[in-house]
C-alpha angles and dihedrals in degrees: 000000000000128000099250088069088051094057102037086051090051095047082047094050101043085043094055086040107058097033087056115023096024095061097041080061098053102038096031113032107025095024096207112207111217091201092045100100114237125220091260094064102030093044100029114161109161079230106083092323104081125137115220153202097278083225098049081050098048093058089035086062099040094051084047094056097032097078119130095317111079082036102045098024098065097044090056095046085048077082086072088050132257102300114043082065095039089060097045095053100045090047114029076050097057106034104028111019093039090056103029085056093044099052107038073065108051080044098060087040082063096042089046103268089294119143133275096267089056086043090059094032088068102026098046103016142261102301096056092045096058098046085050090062097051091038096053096038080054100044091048093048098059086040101053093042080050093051096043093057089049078050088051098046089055101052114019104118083002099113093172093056094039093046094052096038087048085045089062098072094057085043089055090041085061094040097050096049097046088052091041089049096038108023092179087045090089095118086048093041086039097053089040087051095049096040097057093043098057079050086052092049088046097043093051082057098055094035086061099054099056104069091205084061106050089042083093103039094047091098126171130244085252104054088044091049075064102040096050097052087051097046078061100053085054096052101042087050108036109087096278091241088062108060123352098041096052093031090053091043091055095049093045074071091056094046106039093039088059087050090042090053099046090056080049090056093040097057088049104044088024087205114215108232102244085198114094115236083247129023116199086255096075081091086061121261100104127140090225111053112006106229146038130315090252121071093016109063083058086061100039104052108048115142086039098063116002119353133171094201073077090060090062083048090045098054096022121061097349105061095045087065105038105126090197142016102230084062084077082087102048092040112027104032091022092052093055098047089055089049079054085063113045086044081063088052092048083046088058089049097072093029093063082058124098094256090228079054098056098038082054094059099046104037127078116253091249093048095048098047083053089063096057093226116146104209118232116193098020103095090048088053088053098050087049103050094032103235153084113274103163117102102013103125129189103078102258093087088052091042093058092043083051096043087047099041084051094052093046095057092073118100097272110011097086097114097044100068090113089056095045075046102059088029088061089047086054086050107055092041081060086041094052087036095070095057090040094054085040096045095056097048081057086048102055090050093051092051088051090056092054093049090045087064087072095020118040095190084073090076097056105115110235101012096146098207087059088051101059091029096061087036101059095042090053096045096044090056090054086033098056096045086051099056092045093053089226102130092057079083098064110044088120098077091050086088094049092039089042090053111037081054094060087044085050090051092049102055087035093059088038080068087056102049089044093055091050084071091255092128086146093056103043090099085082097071098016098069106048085040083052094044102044091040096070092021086060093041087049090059095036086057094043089052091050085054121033100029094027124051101026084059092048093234092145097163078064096057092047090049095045089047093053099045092052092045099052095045086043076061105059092032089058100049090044097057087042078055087053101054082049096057096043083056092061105101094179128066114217125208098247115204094281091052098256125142106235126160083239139013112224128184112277 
């Protein structure tokens, strides 16, 4: 099988997706209402309520959900073959990811724009509400300091990297006020935004190659584990027009036109995808993921197909800037499916490599001289990038071999495969940065309603001293945890984690729709929250078990046990919610004059 019938099979599928099923969500289930205001008119701020351009959001969101996961996911799974995690992308995307994006929210529009935690609090009850906060300020934390290291790794003695992606934030600063100054100005703020970064990818070339030059922009992994934190205190604080909108729309052009690009390479050179459908590790045993193809592709590949890092997104930045509410289908269905997207061309990525070639870059010296493979192109691929590419596991190493391999198979392009590889590098650091920016804006309103539990004053929109407080208390717990290297211990539970909160997310927003007075249409919903939520506990127990323990990492086996307990929590009392509500035989006029079976507070 080549690559080109791959891709052509993915772009069929999300169309049809989106222009069928996408639509029966939005009209039919959720029943969006294009003259009901949203939070971000009737609460606008220019703080953290401002409506937007449905297309700058769009790039701004996507930017926001498409962090590691559709890139790395899909190169680890590659271990099960091409299929296993084919499948699991064109269908988890259309049928669980799309929704489970789309309604968490429509969900927050309907809250206010106020977070998942507030979202179960009213729609399940108190209990769950309150678990949910501390859940999902756990559960960010170890995601963005995860993130970040993937972010440091990246980048650290890497100038030209470093230069483009700190080039991005003066680059915002031009674009946001352009756009707050002149709202109808987005082709002008657009073509300003593109042209200086293209300057910015150029210039990090040229700045690399003076060594008076990237002298100042060769930083250590130390001094970036201090500059990233900070750079999260700035966006979650800054007026969210002025810097992480326009900064995560510029970059949605850096990523999407790489994708873009790719596809571009892949219908002229039409690759053949060295990787078989099925490798003989789909039964467990592999050097790359430890354990079966079920329930682990699940795992593996998150932001690709379903993720519940999207769910912090989706009641966090995005709803607070919705102009209206019929643009839940273009942003928050439309967004996934195009991370969808760009998870199938990561997938391509590792499947155009030599299998023996791949095994040998994510697997640990040790683990791939156990498998008897004598690599084949690997030792050209490391003449021509220049460095060493053997026994350096996690998928980003491999991504950026398969991005550059791709590149250089085009008529031309042949020597340049050391700078597609860099570039690449370069790439997938932007491509971490937008969730962790995001995710630490999310995470500083989640820490304010906390605090506004004891101190109302908290939940004041726009009271500067809440802002920095909270942001400072959120971004010096991932922060910590970055500069001490500590997380890096317990990648492992991010998939878990990842997964039982967009179960969560799923039965919580089944409440919902039940409550609307949809009962026939909570099967949406119902079935991918019921199937990824004991799909996601069977790997977490299988991780406790067989990785764990024999292993004697302990604190891993605490950690996993709370984080299912505490989600197991919300996701019974949802599902006890949703037994209450079935039981309503009445519809009530709620204060917009809808019928519904319950009013609930907004």
């Amino acid at each position: 099988m080549n690559a080109l019938t791959l891709v052509f099979a993915a772009l069929c599928t999300f169309a049809i997706g989106y222009r069928f099923y996408g639509v029966f969500l939005a009209t039919k289930v959720l029943g969006v209402q294009a003259d009901r205001p949203t939070p971000a008119v009737e609460l606008a701020d220019r703080q953290d309520y401002h409506p937007m351009n449905r297309y700058v959001l769009f790039g701004q969101h996507f930017a926001a959900i498409a962090a590691a996961g559709p890139l790395i996911g899909p190169v680890l799974a590659a271990q099960f073959g091409f299929l296993p995690g084919a499948i699991w992308i064109l269908i988890g995307s259309v049928l669980a990811g799309g929704v489970h994006d789309a309604v968490v929210l429509f969900a927050s529009v309907r809250h206010k724009g106020r977070s998942l935690s507030v979202i179960a609090e009213h729609e399940v009850g108190k209990v769950a509400g309150l678990v949910a906060s501390f859940a999902v300020i756990f559960i960010l934390g170890l995601t963005l300091a995860g993130l970040s290291i993937a972010v440091v790794n990246a980048l650290f003695q890497s100038p030209w990297g470093t230069f483009t992606v700190a080039c991005t934030i003066p680059i915002a600063f031009i674009m946001g006020i352009i756009l707050y100054f002149q709202p109808e100005r987005v082709a002008l703020s657009s073509a300003v935004g593109v042209v200086l970064l293209i300057a910015a990818v150029l210039g990090g070339g040229y700045i690399a190659a003076q060594p008076e030059l990237a002298h100042f922009f060769r930083l250590t992994k130390q001094q970036l584990a201090v500059a990233i934190p900070a750079f999260g205190v700035l966006a979650s604080s800054l007026p969210i027009w002025l810097l992480l909108v326009p900064r995560d729309y510029i970059s949605t052009y850096l990523k999407l036109g790489v994708v873009a690009a790719l596809g571009v390479v892949i219908v002229v050179v039409a690759p053949a995808l060295k990787m078989p459908a099925l490798t003989e590790y789909v039964h467990g045993g592999g050097p790359v993921i430890p354990g079966k193809v079920l329930p682990f592709v699940c795992i593996t590949i998150a932001c690709g197909a379903l993720s519940g890092f999207h769910a912090v997104i989706g009641s966090g930045t995005t709803p607070k800037m919705l102009a209206e509410e019929r643009d839940v289908l273009f942003v928050g269905y439309g967004a996934m499916l195009v991370e969808g997207f760009v998870a199938i061309m990561a997938l391509i990525t590792a499947c155009v490599l030599v299998p023996a070639d791949y095994f040998a870059i994510n697997s640990s010296p040790q683990a791939f001289a156990a498998l008897g493979m004598p690599t084949v192109e690997l030792g050209h691929l490391q003449e021509a990038i220049g460095e060493q590419l053997q026994g350096r596991p996690g998928g980003a190493v491999s991504l950026g071999v398969g991005l550059a391999y791709l590149f250089s198979m085009v008529p031309g392009m042949g020597k340049l495969m050391a700078y597609w590889y860099h570039f690449a590098i370069m790439f997938e650091a932007v491509f971490i940065l937008t969730a962790v920016d995001n995710g630490t804006r999310v995470g500083r309103y989640l820490v304010q309603e906390l605090l506004g539990r004891v101190f109302p004053k908290f939940n004041q929109p726009g009271w500067v001293p809440g802002i920095v407080i909270a942001s400072v208390i959120f971004t010096g717990g991932w922060g910590y945890l970055l500069y001490t290297g500590d997380i890096s211990s317990i990648w492992p539970l991010f998939g878990m984690a990842n997964q039982l909160l967009a179960g969560t997310a799923l039965v919580v927003a089944t409440a919902m729709i039940i409550r609307l007075g949809n009962v026939r249409y909570a099967w949406v919903t119902a079935l991918p929250g019921l199937f990824i939520m004991p799909i996601t506990f069977w790997a977490g127990f299988r991780n406790i078990f067989d990785n764990y323990l024999p292993k004697g990492l302990y604190h891993l086996v605490v950690l996993s046990v709370i984080l299912m307990a505490l989600l197991g929590v919300v996701m019974v009392s949802a599902i006890i919610r949703w037994g209450q509500l079935l039981g309503i035989r009445e519809l009530v006029q709620d204060r917009h004059g809808d019928f519904v079976l319950s009013e609930v507070e907004e």
